[in-house]
PDB file of N, CA, C, O and CB in Angstrom:
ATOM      1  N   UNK A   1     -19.442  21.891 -56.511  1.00  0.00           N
ATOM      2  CA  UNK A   1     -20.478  21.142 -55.835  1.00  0.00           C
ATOM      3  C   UNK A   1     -19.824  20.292 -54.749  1.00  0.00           C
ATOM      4  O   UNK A   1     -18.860  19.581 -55.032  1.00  0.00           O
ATOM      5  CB  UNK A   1     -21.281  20.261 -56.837  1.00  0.00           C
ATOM      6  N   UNK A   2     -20.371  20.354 -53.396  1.00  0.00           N
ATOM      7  CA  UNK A   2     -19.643  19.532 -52.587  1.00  0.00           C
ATOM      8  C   UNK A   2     -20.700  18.522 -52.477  1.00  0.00           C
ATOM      9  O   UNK A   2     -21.812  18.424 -52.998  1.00  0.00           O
ATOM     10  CB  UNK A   2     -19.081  20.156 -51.252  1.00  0.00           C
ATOM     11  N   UNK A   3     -19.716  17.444 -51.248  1.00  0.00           N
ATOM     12  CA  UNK A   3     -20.202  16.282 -51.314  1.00  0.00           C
ATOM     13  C   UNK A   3     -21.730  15.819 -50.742  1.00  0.00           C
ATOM     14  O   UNK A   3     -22.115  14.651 -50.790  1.00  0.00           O
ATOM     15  CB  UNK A   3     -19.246  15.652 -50.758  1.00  0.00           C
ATOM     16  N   UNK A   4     -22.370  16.710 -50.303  1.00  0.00           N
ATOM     17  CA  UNK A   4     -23.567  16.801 -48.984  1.00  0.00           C
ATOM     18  C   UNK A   4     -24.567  17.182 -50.465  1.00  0.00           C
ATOM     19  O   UNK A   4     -25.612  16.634 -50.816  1.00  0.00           O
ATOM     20  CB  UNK A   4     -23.335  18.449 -47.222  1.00  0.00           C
ATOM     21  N   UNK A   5     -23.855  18.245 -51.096  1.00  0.00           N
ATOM     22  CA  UNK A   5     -25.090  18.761 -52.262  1.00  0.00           C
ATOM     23  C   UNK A   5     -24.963  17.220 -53.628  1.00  0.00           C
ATOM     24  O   UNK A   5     -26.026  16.680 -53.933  1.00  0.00           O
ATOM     25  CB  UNK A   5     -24.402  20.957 -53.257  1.00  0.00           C
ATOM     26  N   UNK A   6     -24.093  16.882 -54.060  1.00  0.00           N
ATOM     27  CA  UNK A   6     -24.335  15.837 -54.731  1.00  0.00           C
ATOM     28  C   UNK A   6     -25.184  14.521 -54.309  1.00  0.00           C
ATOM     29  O   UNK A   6     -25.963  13.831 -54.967  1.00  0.00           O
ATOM     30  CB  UNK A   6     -23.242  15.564 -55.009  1.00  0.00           C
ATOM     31  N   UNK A   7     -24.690  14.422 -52.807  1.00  0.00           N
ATOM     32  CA  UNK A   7     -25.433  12.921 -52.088  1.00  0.00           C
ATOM     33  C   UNK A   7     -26.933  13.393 -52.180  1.00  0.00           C
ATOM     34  O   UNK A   7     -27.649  12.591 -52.780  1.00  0.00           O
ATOM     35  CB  UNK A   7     -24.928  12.482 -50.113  1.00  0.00           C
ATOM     36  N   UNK A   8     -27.562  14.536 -51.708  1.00  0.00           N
ATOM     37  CA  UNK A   8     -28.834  15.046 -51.779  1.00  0.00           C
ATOM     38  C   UNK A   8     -29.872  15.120 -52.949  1.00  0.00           C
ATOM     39  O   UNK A   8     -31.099  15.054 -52.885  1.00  0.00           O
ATOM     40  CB  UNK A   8     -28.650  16.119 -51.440  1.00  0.00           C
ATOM     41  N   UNK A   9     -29.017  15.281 -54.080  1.00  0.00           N
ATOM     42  CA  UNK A   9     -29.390  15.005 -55.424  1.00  0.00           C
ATOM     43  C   UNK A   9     -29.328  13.630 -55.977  1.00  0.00           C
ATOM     44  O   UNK A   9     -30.293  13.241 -56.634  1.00  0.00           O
ATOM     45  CB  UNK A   9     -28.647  15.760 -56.197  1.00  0.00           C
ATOM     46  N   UNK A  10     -28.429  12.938 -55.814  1.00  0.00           N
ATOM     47  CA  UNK A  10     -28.444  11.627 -56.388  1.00  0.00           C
ATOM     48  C   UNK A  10     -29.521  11.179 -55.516  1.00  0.00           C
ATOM     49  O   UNK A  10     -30.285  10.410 -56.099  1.00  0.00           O
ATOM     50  CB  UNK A  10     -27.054  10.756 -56.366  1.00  0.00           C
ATOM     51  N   UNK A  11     -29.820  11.416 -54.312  1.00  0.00           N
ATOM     52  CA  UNK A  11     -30.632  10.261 -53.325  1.00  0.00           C
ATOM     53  C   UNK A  11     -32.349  10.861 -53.388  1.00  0.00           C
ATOM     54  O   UNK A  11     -33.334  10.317 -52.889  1.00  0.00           O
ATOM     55  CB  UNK A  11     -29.863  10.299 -51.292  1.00  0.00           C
ATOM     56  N   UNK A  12     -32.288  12.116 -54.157  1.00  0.00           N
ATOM     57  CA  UNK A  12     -33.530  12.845 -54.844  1.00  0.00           C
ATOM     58  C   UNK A  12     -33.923  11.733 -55.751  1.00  0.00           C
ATOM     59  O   UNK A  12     -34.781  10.873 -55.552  1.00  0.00           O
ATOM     60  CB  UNK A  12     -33.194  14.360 -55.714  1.00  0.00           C
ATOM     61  N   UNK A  13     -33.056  11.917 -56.905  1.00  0.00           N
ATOM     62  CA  UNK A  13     -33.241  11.409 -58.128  1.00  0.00           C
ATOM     63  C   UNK A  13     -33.281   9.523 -58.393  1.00  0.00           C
ATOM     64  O   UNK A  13     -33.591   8.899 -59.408  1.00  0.00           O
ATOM     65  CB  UNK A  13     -32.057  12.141 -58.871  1.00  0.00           C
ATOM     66  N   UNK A  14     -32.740   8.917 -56.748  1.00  0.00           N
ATOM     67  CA  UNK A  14     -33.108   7.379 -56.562  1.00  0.00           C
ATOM     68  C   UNK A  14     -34.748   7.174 -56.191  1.00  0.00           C
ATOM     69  O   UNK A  14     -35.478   6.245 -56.538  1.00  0.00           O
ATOM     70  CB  UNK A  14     -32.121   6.716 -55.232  1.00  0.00           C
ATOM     71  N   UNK A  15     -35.110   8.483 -55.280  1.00  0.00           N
ATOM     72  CA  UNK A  15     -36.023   8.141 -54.880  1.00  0.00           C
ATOM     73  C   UNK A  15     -36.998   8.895 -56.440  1.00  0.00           C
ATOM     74  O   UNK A  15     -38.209   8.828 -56.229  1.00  0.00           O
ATOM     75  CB  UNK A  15     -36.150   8.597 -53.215  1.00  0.00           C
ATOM     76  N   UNK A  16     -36.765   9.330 -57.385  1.00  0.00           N
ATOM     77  CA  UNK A  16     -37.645   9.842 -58.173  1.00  0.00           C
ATOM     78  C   UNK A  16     -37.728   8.569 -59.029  1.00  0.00           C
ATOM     79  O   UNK A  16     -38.847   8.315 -59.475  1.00  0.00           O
ATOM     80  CB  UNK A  16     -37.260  11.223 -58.836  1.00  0.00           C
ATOM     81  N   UNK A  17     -37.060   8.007 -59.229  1.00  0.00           N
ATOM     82  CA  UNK A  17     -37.051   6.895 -60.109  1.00  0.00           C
ATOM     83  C   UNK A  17     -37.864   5.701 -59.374  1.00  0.00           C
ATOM     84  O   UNK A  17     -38.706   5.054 -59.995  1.00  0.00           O
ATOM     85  CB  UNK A  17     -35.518   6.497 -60.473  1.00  0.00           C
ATOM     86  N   UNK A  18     -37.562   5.449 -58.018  1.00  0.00           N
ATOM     87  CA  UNK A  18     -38.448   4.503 -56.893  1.00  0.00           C
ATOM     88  C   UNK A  18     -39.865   5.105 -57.193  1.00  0.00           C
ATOM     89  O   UNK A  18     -40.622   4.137 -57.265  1.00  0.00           O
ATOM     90  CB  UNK A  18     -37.955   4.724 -54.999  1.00  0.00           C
ATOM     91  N   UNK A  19     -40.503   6.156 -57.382  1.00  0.00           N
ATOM     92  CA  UNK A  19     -41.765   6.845 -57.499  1.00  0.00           C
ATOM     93  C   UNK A  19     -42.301   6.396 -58.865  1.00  0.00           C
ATOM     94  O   UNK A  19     -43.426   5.901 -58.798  1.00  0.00           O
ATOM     95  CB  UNK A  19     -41.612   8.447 -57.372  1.00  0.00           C
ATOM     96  N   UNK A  20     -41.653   6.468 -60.315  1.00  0.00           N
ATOM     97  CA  UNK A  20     -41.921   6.112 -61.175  1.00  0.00           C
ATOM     98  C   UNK A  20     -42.006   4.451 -61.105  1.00  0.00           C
ATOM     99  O   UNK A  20     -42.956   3.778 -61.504  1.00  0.00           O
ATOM    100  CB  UNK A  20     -41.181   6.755 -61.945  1.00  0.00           C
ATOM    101  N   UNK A  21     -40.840   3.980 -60.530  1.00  0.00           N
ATOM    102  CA  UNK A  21     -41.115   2.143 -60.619  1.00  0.00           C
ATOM    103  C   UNK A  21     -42.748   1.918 -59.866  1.00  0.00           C
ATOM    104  O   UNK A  21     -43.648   1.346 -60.480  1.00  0.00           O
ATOM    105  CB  UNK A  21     -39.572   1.015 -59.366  1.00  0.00           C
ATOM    106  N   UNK A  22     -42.900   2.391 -58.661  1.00  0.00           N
ATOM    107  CA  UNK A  22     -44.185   2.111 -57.682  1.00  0.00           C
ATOM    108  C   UNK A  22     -45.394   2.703 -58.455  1.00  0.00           C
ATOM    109  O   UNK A  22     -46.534   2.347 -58.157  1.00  0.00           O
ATOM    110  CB  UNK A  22     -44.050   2.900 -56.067  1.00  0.00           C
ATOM    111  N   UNK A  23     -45.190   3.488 -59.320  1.00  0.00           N
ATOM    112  CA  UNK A  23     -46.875   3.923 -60.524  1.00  0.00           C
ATOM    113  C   UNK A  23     -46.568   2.974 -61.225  1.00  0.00           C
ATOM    114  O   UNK A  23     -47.674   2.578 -61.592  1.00  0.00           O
ATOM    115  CB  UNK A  23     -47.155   5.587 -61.684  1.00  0.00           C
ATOM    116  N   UNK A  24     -45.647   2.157 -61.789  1.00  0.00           N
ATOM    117  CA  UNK A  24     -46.081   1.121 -62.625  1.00  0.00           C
ATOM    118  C   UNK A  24     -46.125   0.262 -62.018  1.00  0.00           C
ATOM    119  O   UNK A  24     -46.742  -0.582 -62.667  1.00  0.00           O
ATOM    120  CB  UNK A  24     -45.519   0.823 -63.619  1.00  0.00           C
ATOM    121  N   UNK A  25     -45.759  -0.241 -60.812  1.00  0.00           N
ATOM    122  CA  UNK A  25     -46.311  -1.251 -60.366  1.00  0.00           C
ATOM    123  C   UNK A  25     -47.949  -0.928 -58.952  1.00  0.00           C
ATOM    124  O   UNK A  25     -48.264  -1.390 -57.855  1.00  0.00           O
ATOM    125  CB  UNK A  25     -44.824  -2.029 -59.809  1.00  0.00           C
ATOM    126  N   UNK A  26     -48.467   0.031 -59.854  1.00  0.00           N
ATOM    127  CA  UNK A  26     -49.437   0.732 -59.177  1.00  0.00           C
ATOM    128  C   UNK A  26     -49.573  -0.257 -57.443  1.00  0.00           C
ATOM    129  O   UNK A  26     -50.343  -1.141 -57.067  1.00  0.00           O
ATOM    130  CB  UNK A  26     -51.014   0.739 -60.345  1.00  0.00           C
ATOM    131  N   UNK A  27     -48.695   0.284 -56.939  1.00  0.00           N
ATOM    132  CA  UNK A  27     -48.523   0.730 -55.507  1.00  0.00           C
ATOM    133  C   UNK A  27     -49.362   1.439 -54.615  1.00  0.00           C
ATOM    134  O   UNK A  27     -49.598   2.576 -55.024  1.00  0.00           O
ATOM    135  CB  UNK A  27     -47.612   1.390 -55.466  1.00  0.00           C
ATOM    136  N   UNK A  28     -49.764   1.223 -53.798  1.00  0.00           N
ATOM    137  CA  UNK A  28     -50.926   2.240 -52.931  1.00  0.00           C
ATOM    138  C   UNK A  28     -50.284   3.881 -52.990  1.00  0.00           C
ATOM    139  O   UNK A  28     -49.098   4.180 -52.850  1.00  0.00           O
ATOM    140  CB  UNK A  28     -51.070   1.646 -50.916  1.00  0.00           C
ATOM    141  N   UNK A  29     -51.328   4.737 -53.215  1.00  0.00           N
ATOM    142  CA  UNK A  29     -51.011   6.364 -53.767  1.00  0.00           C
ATOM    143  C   UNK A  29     -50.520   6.830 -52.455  1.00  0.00           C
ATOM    144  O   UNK A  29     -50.367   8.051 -52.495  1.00  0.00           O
ATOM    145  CB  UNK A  29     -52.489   7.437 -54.411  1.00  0.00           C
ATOM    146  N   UNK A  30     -50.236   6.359 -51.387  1.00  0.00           N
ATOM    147  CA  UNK A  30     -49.820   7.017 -50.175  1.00  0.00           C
ATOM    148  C   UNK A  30     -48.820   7.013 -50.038  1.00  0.00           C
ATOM    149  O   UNK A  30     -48.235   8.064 -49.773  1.00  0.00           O
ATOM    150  CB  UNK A  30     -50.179   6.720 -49.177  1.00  0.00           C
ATOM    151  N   UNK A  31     -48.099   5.710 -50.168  1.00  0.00           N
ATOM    152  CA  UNK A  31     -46.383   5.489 -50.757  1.00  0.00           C
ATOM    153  C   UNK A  31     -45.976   6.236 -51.722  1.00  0.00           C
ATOM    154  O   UNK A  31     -44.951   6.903 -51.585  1.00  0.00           O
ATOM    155  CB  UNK A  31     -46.009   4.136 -51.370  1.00  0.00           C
ATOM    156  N   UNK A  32     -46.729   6.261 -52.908  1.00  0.00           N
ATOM    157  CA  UNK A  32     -46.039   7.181 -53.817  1.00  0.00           C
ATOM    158  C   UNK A  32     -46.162   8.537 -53.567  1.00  0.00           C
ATOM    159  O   UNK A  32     -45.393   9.334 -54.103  1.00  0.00           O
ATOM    160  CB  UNK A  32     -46.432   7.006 -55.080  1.00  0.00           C
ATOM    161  N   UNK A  33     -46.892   8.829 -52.943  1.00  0.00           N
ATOM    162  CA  UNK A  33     -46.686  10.349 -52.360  1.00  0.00           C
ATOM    163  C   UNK A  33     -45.986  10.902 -51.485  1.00  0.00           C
ATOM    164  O   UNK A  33     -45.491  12.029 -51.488  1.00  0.00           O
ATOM    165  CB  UNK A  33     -47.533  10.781 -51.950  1.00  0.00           C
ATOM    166  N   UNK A  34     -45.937   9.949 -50.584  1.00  0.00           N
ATOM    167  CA  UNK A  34     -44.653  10.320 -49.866  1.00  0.00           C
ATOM    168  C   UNK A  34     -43.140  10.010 -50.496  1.00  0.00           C
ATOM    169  O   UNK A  34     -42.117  10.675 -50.335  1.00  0.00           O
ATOM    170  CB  UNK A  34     -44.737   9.593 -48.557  1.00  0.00           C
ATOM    171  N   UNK A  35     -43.286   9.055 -51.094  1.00  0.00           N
ATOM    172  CA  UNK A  35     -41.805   9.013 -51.512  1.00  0.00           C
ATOM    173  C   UNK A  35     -41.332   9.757 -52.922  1.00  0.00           C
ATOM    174  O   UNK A  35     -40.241   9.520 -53.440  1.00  0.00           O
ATOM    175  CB  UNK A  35     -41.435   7.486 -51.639  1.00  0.00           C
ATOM    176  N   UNK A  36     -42.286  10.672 -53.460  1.00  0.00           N
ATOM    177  CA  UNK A  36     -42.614  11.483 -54.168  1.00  0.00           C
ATOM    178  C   UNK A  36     -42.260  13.035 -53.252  1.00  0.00           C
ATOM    179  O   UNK A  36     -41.199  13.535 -53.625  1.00  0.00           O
ATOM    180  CB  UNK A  36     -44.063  11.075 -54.602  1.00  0.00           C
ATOM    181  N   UNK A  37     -42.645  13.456 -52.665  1.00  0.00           N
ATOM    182  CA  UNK A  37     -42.480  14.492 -51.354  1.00  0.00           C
ATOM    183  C   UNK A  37     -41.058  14.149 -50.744  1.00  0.00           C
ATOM    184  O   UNK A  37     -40.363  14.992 -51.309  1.00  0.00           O
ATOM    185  CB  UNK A  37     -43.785  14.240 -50.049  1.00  0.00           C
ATOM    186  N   UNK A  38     -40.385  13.571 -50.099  1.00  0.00           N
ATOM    187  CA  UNK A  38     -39.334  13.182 -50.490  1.00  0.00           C
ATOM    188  C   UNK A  38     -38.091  13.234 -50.946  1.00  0.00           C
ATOM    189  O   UNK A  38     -37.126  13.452 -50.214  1.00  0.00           O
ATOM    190  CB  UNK A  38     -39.525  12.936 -50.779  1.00  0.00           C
ATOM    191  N   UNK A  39     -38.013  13.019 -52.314  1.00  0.00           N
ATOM    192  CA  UNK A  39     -37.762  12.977 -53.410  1.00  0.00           C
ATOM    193  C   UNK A  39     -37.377  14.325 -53.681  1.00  0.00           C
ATOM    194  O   UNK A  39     -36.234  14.763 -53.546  1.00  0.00           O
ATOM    195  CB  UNK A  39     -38.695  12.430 -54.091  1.00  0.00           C
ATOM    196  N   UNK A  40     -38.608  15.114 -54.159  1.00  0.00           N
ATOM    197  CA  UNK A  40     -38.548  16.704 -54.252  1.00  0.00           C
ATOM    198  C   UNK A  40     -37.865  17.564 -53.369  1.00  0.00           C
ATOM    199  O   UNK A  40     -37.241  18.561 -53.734  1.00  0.00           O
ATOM    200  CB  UNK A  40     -39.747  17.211 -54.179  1.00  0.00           C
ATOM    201  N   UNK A  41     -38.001  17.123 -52.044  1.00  0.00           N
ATOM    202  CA  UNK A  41     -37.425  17.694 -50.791  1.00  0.00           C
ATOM    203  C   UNK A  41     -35.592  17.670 -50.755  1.00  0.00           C
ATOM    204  O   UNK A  41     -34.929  18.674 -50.494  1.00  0.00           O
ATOM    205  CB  UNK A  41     -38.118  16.705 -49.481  1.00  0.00           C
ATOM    206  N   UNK A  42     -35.160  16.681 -50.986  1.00  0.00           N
ATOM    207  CA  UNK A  42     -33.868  16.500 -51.318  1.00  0.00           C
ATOM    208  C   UNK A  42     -33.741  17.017 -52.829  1.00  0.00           C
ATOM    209  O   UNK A  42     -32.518  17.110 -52.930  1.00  0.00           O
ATOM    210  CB  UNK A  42     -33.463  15.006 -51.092  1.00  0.00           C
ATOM    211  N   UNK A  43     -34.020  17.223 -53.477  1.00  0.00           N
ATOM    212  CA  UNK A  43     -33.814  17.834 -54.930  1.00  0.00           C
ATOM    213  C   UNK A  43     -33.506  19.269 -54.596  1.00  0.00           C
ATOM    214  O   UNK A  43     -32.546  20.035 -54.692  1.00  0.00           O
ATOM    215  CB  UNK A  43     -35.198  17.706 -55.999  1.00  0.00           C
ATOM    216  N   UNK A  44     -34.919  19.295 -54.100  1.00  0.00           N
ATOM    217  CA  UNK A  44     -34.918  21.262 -53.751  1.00  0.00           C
ATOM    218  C   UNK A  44     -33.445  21.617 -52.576  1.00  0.00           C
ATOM    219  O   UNK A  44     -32.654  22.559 -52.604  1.00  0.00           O
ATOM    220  CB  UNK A  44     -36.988  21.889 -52.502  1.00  0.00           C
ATOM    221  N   UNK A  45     -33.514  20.635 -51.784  1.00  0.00           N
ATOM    222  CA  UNK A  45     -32.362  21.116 -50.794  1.00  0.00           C
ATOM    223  C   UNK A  45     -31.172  21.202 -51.207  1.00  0.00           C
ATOM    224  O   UNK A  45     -30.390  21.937 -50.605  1.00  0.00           O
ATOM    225  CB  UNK A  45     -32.187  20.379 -49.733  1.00  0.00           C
ATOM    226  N   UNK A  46     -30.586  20.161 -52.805  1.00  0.00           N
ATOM    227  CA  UNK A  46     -29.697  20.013 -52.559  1.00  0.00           C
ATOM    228  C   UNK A  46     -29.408  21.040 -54.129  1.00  0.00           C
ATOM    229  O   UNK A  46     -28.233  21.336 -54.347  1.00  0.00           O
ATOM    230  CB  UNK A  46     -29.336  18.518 -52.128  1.00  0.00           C
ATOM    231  N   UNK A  47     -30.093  21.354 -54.774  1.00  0.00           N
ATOM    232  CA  UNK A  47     -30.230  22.633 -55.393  1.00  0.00           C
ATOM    233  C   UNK A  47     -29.900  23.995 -54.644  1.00  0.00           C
ATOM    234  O   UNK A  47     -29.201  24.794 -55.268  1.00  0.00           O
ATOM    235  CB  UNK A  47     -31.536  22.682 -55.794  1.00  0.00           C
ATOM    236  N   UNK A  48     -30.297  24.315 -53.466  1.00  0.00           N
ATOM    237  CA  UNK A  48     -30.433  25.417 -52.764  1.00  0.00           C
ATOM    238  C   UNK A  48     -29.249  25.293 -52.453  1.00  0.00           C
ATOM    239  O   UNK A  48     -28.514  26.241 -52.729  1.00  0.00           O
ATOM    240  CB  UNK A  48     -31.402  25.600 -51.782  1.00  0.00           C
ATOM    241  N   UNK A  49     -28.692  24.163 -51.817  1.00  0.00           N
ATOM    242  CA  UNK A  49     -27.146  24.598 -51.374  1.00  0.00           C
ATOM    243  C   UNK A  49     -26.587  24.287 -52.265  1.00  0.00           C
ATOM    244  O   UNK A  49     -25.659  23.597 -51.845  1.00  0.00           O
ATOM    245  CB  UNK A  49     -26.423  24.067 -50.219  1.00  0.00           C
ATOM    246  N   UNK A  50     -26.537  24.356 -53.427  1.00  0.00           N
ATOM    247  CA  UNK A  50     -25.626  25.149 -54.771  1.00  0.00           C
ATOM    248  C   UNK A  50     -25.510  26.120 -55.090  1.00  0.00           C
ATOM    249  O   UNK A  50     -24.525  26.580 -55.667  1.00  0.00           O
ATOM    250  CB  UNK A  50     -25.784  24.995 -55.824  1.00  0.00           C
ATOM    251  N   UNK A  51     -26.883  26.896 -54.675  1.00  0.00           N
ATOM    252  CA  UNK A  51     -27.105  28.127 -55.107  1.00  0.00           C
ATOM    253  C   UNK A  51     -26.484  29.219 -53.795  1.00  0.00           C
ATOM    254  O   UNK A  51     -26.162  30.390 -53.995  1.00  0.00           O
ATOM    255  CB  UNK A  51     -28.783  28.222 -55.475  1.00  0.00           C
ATOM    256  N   UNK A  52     -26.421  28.555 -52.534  1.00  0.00           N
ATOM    257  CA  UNK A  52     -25.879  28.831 -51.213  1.00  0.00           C
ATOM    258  C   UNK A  52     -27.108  29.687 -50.755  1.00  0.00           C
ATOM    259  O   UNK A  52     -27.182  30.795 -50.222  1.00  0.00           O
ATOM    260  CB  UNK A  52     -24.320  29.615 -51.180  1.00  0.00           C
ATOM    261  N   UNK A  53     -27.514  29.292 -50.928  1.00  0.00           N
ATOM    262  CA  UNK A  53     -29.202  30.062 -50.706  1.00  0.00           C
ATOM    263  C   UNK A  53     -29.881  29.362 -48.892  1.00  0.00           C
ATOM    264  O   UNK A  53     -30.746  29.893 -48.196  1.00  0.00           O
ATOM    265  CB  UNK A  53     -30.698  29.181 -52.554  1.00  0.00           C
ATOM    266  N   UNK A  54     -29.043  27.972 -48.574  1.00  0.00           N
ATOM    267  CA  UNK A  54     -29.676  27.312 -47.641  1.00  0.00           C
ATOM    268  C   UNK A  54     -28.293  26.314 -47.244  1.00  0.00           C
ATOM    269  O   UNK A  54     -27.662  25.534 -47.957  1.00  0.00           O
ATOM    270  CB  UNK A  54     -31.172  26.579 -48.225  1.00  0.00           C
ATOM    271  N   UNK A  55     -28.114  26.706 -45.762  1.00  0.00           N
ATOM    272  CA  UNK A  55     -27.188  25.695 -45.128  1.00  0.00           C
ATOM    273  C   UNK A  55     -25.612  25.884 -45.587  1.00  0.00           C
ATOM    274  O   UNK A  55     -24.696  25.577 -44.823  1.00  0.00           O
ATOM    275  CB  UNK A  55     -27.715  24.189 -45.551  1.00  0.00           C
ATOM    276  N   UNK A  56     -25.341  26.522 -47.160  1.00  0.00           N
ATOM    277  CA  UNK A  56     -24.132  26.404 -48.239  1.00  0.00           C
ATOM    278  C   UNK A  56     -23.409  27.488 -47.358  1.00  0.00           C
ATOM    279  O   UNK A  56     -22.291  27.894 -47.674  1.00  0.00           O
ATOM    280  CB  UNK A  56     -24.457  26.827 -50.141  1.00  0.00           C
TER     281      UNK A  56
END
């Protein structure tokens, strides 16, 4: 795993946890959707270039 695919995942999984803090502090649903979208987007990317499927 290089360093571009780990930063992409950890900064997935900050912002997945920022998504869960903002539903409990029920946050307007527009924030959490985007930072939800996001979130997923760096997960998926930084999955794909593990798999070398994208960018790897």
């Amino acid at each position: 795993m290089t360093g571009l695919n780990t930063i992409l995942i950890l900064v997935g999984l900050f912002l997945a946890g920022g998504v869960y803090s903002f539903i409990k502090q029920k946050q307007p649903l527009g924030v959490i959707v985007l930072l939800g979208i996001c979130s997923l987007f760096c997960l998926v990317a930084g999955v794909l270039r593990i798999q070398g499927l994208w960018g790897g």
